[in-house]
C-alpha positions as a printed Julia matrix, in Angstrom:
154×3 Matrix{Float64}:
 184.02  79.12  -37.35
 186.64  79.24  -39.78
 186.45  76.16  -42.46
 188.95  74.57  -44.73
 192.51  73.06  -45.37
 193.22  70.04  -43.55
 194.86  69.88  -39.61
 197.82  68.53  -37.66
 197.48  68.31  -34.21
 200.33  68.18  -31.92
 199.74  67.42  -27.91
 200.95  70.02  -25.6
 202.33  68.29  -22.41
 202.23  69.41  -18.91
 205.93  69.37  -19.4
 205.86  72.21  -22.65
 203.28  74.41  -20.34
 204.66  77.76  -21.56
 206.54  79.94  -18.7
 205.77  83.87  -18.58
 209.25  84.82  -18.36
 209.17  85.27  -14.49
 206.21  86.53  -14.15
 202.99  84.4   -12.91
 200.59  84.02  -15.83
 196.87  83.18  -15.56
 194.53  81.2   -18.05
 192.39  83.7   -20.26
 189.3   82.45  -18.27
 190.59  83.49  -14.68
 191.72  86.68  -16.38
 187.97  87.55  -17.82
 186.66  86.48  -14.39
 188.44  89.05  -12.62
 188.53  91.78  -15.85
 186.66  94.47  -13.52
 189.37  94.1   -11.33
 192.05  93.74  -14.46
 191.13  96.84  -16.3
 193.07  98.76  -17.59
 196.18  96.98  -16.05
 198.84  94.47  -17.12
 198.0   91.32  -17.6
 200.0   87.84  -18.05
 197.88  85.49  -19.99
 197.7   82.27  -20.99
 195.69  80.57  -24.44
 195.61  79.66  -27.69
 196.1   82.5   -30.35
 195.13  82.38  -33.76
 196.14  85.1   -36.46
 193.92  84.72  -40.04
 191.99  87.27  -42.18
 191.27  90.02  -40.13
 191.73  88.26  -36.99
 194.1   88.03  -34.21
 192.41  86.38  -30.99
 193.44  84.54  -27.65
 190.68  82.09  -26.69
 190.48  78.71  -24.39
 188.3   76.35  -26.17
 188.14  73.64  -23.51
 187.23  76.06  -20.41
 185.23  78.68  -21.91
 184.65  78.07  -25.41
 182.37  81.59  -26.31
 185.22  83.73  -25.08
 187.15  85.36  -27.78
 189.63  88.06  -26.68
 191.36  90.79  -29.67
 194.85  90.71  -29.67
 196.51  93.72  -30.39
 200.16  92.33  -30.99
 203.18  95.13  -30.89
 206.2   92.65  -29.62
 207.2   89.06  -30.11
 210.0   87.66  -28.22
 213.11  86.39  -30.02
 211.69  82.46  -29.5
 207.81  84.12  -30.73
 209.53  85.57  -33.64
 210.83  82.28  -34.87
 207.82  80.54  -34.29
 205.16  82.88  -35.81
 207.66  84.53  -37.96
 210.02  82.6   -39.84
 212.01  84.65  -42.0
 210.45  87.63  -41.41
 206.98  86.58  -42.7
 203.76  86.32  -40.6
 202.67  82.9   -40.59
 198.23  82.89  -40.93
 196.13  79.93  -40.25
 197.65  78.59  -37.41
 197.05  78.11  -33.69
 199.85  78.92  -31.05
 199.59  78.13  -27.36
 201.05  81.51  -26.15
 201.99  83.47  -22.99
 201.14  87.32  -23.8
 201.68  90.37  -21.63
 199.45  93.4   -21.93
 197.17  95.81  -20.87
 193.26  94.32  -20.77
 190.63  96.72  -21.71
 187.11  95.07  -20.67
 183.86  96.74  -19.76
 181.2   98.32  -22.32
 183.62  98.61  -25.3
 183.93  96.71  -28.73
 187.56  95.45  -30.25
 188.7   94.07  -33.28
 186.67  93.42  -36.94
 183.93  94.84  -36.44
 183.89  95.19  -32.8
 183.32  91.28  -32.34
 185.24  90.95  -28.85
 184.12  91.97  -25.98
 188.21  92.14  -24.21
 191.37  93.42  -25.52
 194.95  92.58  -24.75
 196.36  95.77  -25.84
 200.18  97.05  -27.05
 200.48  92.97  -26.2
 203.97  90.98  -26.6
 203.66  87.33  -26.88
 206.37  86.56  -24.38
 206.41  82.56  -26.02
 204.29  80.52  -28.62
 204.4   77.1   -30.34
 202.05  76.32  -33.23
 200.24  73.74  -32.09
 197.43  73.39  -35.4
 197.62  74.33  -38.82
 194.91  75.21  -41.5
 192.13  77.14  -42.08
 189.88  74.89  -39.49
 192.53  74.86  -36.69
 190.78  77.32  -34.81
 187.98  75.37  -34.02
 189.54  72.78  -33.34
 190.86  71.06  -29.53
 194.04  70.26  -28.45
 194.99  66.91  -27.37
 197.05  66.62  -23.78
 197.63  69.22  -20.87
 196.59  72.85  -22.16
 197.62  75.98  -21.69
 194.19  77.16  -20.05
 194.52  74.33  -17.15
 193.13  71.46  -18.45
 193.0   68.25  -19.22
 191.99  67.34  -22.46
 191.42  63.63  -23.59
């Protein structure tokens, strides 16, 4: 777990539940369920990214808090850019609830630093995102309210 600067939580309502841009998006934990099924195909994925040193990883902390999926971004949407990328620059340390579309690579292979996931989202766009914790221990942290992965979180 990461450690460090202090956090501000925001809720995420069942009302700011992030749309996939017409296309029906499942929680990273029904994805992983069905990944023999899923490999190697296109995906539309729901969870919490965070993006520090040498990591970029969709997780769901209140369903199935050991799963850590690699990210392997190559597209942001307009409304991603300005959220993750304001003025050009990559924003680190922070936690986005995100939609992402991509291809999931599963079974017998290692991704990211130092082959620490067991799943990929690969050549992934992040279809919508809002930061939702900042700092160095958002990522361990949970968010208060409806979230992305499905549930309810006191």
């Amino acid at each position: 777990m990461v450690s460090g600067a202090a956090l501000a939580v925001a809720s995420v309502s069942s009302a700011e539940r992030l749309p996939a841009s017409g296309s029906e998006s499942r929680s990273l934990c029904e994805v992983v369920a069905a990944a023999n099924d899923l490999d190697g195909k296109e995906v539309v994925v729901r969870g919490y990214y965070y993006r520090g040193f040498e990591i970029s990883e969709l997780y769901c902390p209140t369903v199935c808090p050991d799963l850590r999926t690699w990210v392997q971004v190559a597209k942001l949407s307009k409304a991603a850019e300005a959220e993750l990328r304001p003025k050009g620059k990559p924003r680190s340390g922070v936690v986005a609830a995100v939609t992402i579309k991509g291809g999931l690579s599963a079974a017998g292979h290692a991704f990211g630093h130092l082959g620490a996931y067991e799943y990929q989202i690969g050549s992934a766009e992040i279809l919508s995102a809002k930061i939702v914790a900042r700092g160095g221990a958002a990522r361990g942290q949970q968010v208060r309210g409806t979230d992305v992965c499905g549930t309810l979180v006191p």
